[in-house]
One Martini backbone bead per residue (centre of mass of N, CA, C, O) as a GRO file, in nm:
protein
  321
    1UNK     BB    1  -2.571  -5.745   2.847
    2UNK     BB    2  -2.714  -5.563   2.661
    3UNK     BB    3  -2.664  -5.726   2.400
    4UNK     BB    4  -2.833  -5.976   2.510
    5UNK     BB    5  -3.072  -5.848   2.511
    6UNK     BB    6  -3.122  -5.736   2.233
    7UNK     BB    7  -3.084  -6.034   2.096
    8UNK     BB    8  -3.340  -6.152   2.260
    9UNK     BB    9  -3.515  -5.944   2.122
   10UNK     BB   10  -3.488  -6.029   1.830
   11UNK     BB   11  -3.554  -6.335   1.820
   12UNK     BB   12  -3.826  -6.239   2.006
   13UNK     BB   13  -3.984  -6.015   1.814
   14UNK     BB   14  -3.874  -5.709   1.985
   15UNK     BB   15  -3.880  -5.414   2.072
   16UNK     BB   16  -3.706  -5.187   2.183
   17UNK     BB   17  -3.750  -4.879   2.393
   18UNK     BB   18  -3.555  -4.708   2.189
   19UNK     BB   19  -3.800  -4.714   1.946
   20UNK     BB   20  -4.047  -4.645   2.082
   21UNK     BB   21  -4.305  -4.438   2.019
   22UNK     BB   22  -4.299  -4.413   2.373
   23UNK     BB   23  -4.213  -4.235   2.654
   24UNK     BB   24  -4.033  -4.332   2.931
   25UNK     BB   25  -4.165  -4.184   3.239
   26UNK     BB   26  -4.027  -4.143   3.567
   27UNK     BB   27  -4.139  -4.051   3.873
   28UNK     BB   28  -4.104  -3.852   4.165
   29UNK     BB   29  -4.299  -3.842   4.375
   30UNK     BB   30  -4.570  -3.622   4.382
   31UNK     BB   31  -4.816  -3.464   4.134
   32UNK     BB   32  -4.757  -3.186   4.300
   33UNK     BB   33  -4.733  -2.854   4.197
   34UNK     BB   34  -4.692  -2.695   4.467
   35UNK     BB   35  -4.467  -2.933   4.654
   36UNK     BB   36  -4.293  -3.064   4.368
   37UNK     BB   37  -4.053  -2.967   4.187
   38UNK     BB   38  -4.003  -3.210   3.997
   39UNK     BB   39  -4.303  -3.222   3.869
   40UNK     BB   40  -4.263  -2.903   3.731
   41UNK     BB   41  -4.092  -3.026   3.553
   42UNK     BB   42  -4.238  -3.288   3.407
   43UNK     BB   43  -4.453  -3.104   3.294
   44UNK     BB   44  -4.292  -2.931   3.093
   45UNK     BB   45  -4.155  -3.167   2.967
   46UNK     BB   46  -4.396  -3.311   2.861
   47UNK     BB   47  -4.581  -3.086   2.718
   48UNK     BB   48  -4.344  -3.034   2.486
   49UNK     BB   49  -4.383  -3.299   2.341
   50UNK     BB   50  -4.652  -3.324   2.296
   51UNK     BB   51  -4.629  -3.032   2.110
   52UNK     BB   52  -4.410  -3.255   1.933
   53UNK     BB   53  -4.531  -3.537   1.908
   54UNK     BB   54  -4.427  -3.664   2.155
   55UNK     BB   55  -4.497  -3.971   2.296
   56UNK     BB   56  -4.595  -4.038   2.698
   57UNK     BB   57  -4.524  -4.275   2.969
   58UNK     BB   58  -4.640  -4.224   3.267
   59UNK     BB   59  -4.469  -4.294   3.598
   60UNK     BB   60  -4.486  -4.333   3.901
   61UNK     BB   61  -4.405  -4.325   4.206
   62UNK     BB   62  -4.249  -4.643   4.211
   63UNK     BB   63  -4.413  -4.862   4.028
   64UNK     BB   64  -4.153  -4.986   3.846
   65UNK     BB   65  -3.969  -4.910   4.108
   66UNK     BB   66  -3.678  -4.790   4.271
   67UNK     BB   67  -3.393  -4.626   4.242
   68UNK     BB   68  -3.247  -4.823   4.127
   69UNK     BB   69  -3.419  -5.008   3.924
   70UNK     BB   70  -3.465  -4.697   3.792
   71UNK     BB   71  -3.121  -4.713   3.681
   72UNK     BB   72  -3.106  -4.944   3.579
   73UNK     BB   73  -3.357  -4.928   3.321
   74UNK     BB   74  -3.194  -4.703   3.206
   75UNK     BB   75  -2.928  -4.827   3.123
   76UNK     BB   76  -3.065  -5.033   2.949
   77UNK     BB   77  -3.379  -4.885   2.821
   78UNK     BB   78  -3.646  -4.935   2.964
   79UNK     BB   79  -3.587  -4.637   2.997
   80UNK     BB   80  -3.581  -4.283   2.938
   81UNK     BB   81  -3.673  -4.126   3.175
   82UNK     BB   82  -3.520  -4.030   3.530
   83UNK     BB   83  -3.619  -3.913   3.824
   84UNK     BB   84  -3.320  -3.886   4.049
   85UNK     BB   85  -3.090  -4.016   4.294
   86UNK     BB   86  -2.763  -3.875   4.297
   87UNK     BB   87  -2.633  -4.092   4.472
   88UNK     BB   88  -2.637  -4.324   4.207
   89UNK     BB   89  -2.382  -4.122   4.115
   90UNK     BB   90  -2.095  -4.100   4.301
   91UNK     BB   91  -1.917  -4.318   4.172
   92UNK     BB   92  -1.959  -4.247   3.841
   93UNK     BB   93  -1.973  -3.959   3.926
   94UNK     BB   94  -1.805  -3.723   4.123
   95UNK     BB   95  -1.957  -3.428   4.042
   96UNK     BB   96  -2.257  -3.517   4.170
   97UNK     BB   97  -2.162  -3.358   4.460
   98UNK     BB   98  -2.156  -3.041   4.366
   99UNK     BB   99  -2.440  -3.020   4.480
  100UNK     BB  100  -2.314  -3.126   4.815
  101UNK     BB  101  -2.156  -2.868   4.887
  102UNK     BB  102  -2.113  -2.690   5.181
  103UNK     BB  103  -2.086  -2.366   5.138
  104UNK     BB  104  -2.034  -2.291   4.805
  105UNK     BB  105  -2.315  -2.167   4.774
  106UNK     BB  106  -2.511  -1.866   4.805
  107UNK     BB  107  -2.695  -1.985   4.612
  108UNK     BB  108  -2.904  -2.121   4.320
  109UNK     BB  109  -2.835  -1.911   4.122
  110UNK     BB  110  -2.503  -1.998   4.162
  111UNK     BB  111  -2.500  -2.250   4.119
  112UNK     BB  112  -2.607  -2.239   3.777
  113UNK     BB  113  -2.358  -2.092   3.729
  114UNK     BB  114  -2.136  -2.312   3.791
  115UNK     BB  115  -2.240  -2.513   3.621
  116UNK     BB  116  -2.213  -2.395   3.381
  117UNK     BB  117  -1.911  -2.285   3.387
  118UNK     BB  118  -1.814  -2.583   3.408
  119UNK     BB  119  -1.939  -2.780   3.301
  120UNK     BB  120  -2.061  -2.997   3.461
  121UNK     BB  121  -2.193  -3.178   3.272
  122UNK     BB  122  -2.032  -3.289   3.106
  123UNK     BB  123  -1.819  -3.422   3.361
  124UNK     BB  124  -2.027  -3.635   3.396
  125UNK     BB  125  -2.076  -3.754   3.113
  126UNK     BB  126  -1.774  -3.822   3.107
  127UNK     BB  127  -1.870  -4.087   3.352
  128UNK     BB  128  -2.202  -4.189   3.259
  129UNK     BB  129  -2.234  -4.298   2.982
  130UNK     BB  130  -2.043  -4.555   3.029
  131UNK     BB  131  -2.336  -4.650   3.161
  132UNK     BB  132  -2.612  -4.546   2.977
  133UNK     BB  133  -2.624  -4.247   3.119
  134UNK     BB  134  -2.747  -3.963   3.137
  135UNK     BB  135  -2.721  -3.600   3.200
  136UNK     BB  136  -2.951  -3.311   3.238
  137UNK     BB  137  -3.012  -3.240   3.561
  138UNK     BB  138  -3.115  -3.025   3.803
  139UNK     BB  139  -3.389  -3.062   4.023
  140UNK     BB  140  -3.562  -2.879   4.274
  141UNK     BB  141  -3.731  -2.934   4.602
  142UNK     BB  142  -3.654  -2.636   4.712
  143UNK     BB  143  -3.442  -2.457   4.911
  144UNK     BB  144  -3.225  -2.398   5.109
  145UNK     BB  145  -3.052  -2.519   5.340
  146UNK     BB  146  -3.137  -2.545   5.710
  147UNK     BB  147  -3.136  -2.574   6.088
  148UNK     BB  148  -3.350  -2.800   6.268
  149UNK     BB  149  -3.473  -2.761   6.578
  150UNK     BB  150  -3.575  -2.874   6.971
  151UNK     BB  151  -3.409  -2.618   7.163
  152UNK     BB  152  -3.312  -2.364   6.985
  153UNK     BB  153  -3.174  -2.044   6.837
  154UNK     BB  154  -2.984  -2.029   6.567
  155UNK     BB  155  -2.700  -1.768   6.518
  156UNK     BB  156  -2.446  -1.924   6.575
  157UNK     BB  157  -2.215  -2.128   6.584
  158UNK     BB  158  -2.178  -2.192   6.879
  159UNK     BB  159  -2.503  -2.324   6.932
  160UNK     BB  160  -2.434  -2.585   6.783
  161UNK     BB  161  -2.308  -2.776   7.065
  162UNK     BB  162  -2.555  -2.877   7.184
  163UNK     BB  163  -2.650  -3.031   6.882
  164UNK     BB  164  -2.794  -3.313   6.770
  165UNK     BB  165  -2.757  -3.419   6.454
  166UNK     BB  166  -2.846  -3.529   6.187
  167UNK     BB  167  -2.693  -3.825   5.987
  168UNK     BB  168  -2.661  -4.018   5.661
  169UNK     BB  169  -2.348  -4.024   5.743
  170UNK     BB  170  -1.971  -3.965   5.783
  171UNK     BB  171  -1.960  -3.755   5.650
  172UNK     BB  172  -2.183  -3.569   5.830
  173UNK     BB  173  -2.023  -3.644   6.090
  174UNK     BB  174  -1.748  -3.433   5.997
  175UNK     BB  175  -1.918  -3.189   5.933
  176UNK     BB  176  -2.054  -3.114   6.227
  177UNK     BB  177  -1.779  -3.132   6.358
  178UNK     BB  178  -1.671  -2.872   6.215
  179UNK     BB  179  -1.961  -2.704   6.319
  180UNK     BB  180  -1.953  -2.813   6.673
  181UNK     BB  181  -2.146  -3.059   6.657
  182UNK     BB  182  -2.331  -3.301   6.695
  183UNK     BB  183  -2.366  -3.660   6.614
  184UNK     BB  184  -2.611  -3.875   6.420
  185UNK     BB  185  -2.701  -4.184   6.272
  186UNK     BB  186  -2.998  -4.170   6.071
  187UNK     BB  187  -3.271  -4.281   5.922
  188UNK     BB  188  -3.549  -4.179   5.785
  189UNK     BB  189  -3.751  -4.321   5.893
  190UNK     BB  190  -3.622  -4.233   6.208
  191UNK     BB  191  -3.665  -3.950   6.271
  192UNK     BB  192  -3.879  -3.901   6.477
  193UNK     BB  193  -3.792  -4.035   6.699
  194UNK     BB  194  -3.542  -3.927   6.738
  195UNK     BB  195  -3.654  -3.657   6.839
  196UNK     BB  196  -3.870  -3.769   7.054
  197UNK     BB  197  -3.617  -3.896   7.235
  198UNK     BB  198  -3.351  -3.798   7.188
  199UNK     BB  199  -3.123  -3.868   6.953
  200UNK     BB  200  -3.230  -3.586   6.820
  201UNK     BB  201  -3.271  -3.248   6.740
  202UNK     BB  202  -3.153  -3.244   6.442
  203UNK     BB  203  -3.152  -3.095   6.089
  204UNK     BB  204  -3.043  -3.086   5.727
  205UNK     BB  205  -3.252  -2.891   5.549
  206UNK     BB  206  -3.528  -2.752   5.363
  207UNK     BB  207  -3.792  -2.587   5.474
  208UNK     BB  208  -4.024  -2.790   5.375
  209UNK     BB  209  -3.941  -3.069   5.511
  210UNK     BB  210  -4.117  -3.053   5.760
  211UNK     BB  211  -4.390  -3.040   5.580
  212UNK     BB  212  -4.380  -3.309   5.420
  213UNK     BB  213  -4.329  -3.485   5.713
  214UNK     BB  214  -4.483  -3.353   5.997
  215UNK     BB  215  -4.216  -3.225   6.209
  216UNK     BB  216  -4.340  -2.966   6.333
  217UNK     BB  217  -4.426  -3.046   6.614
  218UNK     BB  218  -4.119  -3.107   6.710
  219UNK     BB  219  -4.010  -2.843   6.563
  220UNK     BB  220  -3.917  -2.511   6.653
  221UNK     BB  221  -3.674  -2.452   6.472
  222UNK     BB  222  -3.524  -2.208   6.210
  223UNK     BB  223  -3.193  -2.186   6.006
  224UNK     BB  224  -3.146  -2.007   5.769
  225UNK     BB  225  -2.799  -2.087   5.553
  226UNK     BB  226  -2.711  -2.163   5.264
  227UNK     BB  227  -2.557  -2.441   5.232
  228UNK     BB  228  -2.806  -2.543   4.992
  229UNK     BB  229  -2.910  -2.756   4.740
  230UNK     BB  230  -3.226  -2.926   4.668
  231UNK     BB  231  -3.093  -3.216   4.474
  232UNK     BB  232  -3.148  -3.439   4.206
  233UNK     BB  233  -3.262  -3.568   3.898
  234UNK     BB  234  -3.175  -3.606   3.548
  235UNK     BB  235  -3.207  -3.857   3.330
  236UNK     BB  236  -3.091  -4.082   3.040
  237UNK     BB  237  -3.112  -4.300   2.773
  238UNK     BB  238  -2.839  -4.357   2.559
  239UNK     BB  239  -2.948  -4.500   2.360
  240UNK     BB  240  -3.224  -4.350   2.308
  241UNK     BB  241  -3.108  -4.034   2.243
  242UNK     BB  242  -2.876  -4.137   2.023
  243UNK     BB  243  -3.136  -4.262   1.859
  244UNK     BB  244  -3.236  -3.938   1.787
  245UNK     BB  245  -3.279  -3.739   1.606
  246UNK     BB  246  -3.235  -3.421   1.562
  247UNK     BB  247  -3.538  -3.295   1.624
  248UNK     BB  248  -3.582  -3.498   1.871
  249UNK     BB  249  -3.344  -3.384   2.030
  250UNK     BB  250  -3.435  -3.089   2.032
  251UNK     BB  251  -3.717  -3.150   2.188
  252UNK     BB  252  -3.561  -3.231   2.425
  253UNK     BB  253  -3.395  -3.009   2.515
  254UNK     BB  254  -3.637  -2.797   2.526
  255UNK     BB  255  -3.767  -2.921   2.750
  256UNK     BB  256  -3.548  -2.925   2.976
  257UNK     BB  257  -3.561  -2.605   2.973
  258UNK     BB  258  -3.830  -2.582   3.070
  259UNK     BB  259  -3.823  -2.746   3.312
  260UNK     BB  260  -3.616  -2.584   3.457
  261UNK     BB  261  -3.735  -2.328   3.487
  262UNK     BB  262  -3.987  -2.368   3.631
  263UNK     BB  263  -3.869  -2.475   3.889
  264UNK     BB  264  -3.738  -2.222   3.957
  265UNK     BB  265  -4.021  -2.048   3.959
  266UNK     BB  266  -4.113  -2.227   4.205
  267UNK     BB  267  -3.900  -2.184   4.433
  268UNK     BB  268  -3.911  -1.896   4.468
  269UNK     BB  269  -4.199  -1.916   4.560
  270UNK     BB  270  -4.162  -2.133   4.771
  271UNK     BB  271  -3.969  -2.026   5.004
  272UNK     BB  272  -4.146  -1.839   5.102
  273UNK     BB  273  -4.431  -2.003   5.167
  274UNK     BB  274  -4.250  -2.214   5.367
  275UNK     BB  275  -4.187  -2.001   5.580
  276UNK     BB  276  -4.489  -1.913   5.638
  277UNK     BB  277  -4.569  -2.237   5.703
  278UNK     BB  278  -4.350  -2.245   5.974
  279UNK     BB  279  -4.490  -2.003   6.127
  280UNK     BB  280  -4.777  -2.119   6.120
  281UNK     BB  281  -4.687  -2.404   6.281
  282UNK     BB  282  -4.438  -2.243   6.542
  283UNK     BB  283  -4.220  -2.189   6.391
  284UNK     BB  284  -3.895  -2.063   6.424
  285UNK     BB  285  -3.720  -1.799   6.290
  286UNK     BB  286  -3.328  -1.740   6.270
  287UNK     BB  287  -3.123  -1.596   6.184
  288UNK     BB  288  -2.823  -1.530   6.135
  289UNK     BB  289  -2.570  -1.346   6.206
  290UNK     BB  290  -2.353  -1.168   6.117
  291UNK     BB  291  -2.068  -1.346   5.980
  292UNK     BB  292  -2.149  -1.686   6.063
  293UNK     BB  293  -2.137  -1.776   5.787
  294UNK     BB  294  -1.821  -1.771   5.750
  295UNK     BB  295  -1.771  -2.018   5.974
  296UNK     BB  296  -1.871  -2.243   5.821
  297UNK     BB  297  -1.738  -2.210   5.582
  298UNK     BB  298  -1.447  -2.268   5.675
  299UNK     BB  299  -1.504  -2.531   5.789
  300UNK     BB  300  -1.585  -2.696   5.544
  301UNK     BB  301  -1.380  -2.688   5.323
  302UNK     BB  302  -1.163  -2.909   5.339
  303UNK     BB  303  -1.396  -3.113   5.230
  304UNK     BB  304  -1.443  -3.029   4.917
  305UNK     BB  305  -1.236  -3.273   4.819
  306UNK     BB  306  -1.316  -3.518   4.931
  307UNK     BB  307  -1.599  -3.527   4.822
  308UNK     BB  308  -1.533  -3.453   4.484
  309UNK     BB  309  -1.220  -3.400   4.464
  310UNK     BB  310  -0.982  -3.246   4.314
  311UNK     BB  311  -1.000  -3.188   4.000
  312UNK     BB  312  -1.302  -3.080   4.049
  313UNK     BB  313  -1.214  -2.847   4.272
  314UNK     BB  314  -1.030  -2.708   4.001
  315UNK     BB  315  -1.302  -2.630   3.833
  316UNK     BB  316  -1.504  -2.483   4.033
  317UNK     BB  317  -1.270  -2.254   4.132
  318UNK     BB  318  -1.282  -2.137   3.834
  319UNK     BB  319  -1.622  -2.076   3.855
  320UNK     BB  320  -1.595  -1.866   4.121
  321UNK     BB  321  -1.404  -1.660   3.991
   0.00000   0.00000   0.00000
């Protein structure tokens, strides 16, 4: 299909967007450098171009399609740059799972070193080239997630008994009922109602998400767990890419370490700033007792293979020795 495309534009004497003198730059969310960490990444990778002579057309969010169409035209090479949910990769990839394996990273920063240490992009890469797309980065969202409800205080494992935890999936309706909670799946579209009705009691998400979804009046406490990190994705049209000389390679290259950077050092400050505005809204934050987090650890691990895959799981356990 891309040669027919390549073919019909050359009959048609028009130029493919991967030889563009302006590179095509796709945003998710809101262009709120305060709020939004994705867009933090993409103003620092911006500036380091433009300061580098490439220039680019920034495409809000979802102006020129929703999150498929935006990663089949990176696919295609109509789009160069697309910030993305990474589950548009997860069968293309399933590497791109361990991002999203609960509680197997202590922290943001131990995630980063288990990426680099196995060398995760690399191993993303090399089952989404031959689809046409590059994998570049996980930029972060928010702090890490940990559980919402509108019932009472979660301290302990066993607190969570009582609690309908909302569910995106079956995979996460497995995850909640090993650590000992009910679970219903529900679209998030509807989670506000489903709170308000008690179809769910709660949620897990980083601390930001009921902030910046307006769900402080419902939620009325919050547990930080460190299950894991809110990541997105940037991806790159591998033709775009693979046809840019080698300065404007390293150009695009150091673009995205600082877009990463940055990223960080917002997440950083995001994470503090998030519960101060999370208790000044009436939730109450309370943390795990000792030793409880190591319960929950203990509960997902099982499912950490069946998510990622076995072969990919014996990468991962290899970069956390």
């Amino acid at each position: 299909m891309k040669k027919i495309m390549i073919s019909l534009a050359i009959i048609a004497g028009v130029s493919m967007p991967a030889y563009a003198e302006k590179i095509s730059i796709a945003l998710s969310g809101a262009e709120d450098a305060k709020k939004n960490g994705e867009y933090v990444f993409a103003k620092a990778f911006l500036q380091h171009l433009n300061a580098n002579g490439m220039e680019t057309t920034v495409h809000p969010s979802n102006s020129i399609g929703k999150e498929k169409e935006r990663f089949d035209q990176t696919a295609q090479g109509l789009l160069h740059v697309n910030f993305a949910d990474t589950a548009l990769m997860f069968k293309l990839a399933p590497m791109t799972k361990a991002a999203y394996l609960p509680f197997m990273y202590k922290n943001n920063a131990h995630f980063d070193d288990v990426v680099e240490k196995s060398q995760m992009i690399s191993v993303i890469n090399n089952d989404l080239i031959k689809h046409g797309v590059r994998f570049a980065g996980f930029p972060f969202r928010g702090g890490q997630a940990g559980v919402f409800n509108t019932l009472h205080e979660v301290t302990t494992f066993e607190d969570l008994s009582d609690i309908r935890v909302r569910a995106k999936d079956k995979l996460q309706l497995k995850l909640f009922s090993a650590w000992g909670a009910k679970a219903t799946i529900v679209d998030w579209s509807e989670v506000a109602n489903a709170l308000q009705t008690g179809v769910a009691n709660g949620y897990v998400n980083p601390p930001a998400a009921a902030l910046l979804f307006g769900h402080t009046g419902i939620l009325k406490y919050f547990t930080p767990m460190n299950i894991g990190p809110s990541a997105r994705s940037v991806i790159l049209s591998e033709d775009w890419y693979s046809a840019l000389s080698n300065d404007k390679k390293e150009i695009v290259d150091e673009g995205l370490k600082r877009g990463l950077a940055a990223n960080r050092l917002w997440t950083q400050k995001w994470m503090g700033a998030a519960e101060k505005m999370l208790s000044s809204k009436g939730v109450l934050i309370t943390p795990l007792k000792d030793g409880e987090r190591e319960k929950f650890v203990n509960a997902s691990k099982p499912l950490w293979p069946i998510i990622v895959g076995k072969d990919n799981m014996k990468i991962l356990e290899q970069a956390v020795r």
